[in-house]
C-alpha positions in Angstrom: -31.6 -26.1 10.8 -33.5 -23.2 9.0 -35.8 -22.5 11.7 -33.3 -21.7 14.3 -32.1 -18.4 12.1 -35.8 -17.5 12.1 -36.5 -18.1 15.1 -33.6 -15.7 16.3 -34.2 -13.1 13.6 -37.4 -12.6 15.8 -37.1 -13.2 18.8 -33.1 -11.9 19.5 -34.2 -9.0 21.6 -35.4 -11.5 23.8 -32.6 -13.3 24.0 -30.1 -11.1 24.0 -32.4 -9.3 27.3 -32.7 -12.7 29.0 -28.4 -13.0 29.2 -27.9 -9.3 30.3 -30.5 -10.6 33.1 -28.5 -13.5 33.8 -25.4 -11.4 33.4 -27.0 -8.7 36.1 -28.3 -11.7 39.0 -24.7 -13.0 38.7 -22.6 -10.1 39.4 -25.3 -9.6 42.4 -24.7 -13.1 43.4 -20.8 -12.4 43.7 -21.0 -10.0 45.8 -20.8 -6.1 42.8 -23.9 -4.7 43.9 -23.5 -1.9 41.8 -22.1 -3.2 38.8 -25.4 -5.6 39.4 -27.3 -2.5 39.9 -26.6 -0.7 36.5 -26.2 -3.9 33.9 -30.1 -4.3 35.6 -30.8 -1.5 33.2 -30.2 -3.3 30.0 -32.9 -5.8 29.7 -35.5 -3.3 29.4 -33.5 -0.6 27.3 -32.9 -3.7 24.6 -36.6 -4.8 25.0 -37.9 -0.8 24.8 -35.3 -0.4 21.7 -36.5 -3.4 20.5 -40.1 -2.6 19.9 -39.7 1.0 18.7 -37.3 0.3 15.9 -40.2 -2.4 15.5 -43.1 -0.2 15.0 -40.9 2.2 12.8 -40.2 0.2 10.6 -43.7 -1.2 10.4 -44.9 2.3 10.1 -42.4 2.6 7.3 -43.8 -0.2 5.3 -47.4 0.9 6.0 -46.4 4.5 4.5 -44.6 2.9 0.9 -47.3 0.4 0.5 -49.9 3.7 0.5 -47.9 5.8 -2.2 
């Protein structure tokens, strides 16, 4: 049971980009082509996001741990 809070600690971008995908190829699949069209934009801005506040805050640790 503790893995599974680890497990999405780390990977919840991922997750969270894989149902906006789902989310996107359904509203295509009914028929909102452009509602389809602009939720399409979400996996990658929550992946991008993702790995920017990622290096940040690894920068961030780097820069204490030198002081």
């Amino acid at each position: 049971m503790k893995k599974l809070p680890k497990f999405l600690t780390v990977y919840y971008p991922i997750v969270l980009a894989f149902i906006c995908l789902l989310y996107s190829v359904t509203l295509g699949l009914l028929g909102y082509n452009e509602e389809a069209q602009y939720s399409a934009h979400w996996p990658g801005t929550i992946l991008l996001f993702a790995i920017a506040i990622r290096q940040r805050r690894t920068n961030y640790k780097n820069k204490s741990r030198g002081r």
